[in-house]
N, C-alpha and C positions, 0 to 999 in steps of 0.2 A: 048267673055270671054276667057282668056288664062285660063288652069289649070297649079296651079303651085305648085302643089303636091297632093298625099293623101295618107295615113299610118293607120295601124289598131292598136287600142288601145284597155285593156280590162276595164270596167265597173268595178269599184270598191264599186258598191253601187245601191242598189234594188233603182226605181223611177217607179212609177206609172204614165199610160199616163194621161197629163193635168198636173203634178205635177210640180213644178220648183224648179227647183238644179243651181248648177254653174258648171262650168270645174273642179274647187278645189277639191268640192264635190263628184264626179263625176266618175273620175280620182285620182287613186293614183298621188302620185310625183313619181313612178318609171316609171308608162305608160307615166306623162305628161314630163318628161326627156329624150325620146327615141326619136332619130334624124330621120329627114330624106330628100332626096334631092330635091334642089329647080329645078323645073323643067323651070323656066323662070326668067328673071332679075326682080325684086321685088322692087319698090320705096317708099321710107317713104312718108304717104300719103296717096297712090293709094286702091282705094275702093276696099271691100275682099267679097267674098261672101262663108261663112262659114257651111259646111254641115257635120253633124254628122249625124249617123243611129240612130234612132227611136228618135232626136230631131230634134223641129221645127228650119230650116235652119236661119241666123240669117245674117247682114253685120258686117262690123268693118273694121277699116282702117289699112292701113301695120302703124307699129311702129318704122321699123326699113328699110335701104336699105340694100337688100339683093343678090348675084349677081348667075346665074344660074350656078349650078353643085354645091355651097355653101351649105353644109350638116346644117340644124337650128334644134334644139330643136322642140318639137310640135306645142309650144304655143308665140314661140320667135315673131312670124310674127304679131301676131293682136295686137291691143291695150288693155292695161292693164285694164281698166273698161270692156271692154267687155271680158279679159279673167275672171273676177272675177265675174262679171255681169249674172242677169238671166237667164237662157237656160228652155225649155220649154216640157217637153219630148211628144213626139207623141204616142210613143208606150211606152206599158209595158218597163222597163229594170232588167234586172236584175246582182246583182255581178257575175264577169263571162263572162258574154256578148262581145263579140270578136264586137266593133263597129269602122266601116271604117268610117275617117275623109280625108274632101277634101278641099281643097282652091283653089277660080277662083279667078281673076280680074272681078269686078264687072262694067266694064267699055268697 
């Protein structure tokens, strides 16, 4: 598995562990707007393995090709069902909550 970024976002919204929200939900649009650098060449396609802090880790496929050192929006990379799509929380969250997101190559 290459990593091919991860960035801290803040929680814009209490979720109880077991609970399911979405990134929408989740995330303001100002956390989910905030860039940052791709750390490997990214092909439209290529399996994601997508981890957020106190949610259960999730796949989803790149949406777009993207080329290393190319600064993307948070949510640019995965696919539009799965950015809209259920997420499952593990832990408590709460508004506030400073949570580090990461993206591999799932391959």
């Amino acid at each position: 598995m290459a990593k091919l970024g991860s960035f801290e976002l803040v929680a814009g919204a209490d979720v109880k562990a077991g609970e399911k929200t979405s990134i929408p939900s989740l995330f303001p649009i100002s956390e989910r707007s905030k860039e940052y650098q791709l750390l490997e060449d990214a092909k439209e396609g290529t399996r994601l393995q997508v981890s957020i802090a106190k949610v259960q880790p999730f796949e989803s496929t790149a949406d777009a090709t993207v080329k290393k050192g190319d600064k993307v929006t948070s949510w640019r990379l995965i696919r539009y069902a799965d950015f809209v799509g259920e997420i499952v929380a593990s832990d408590n969250i709460k508004a506030g909550d400073k949570l580090l997101v990461s993206y591999k190559t799932a391959e």
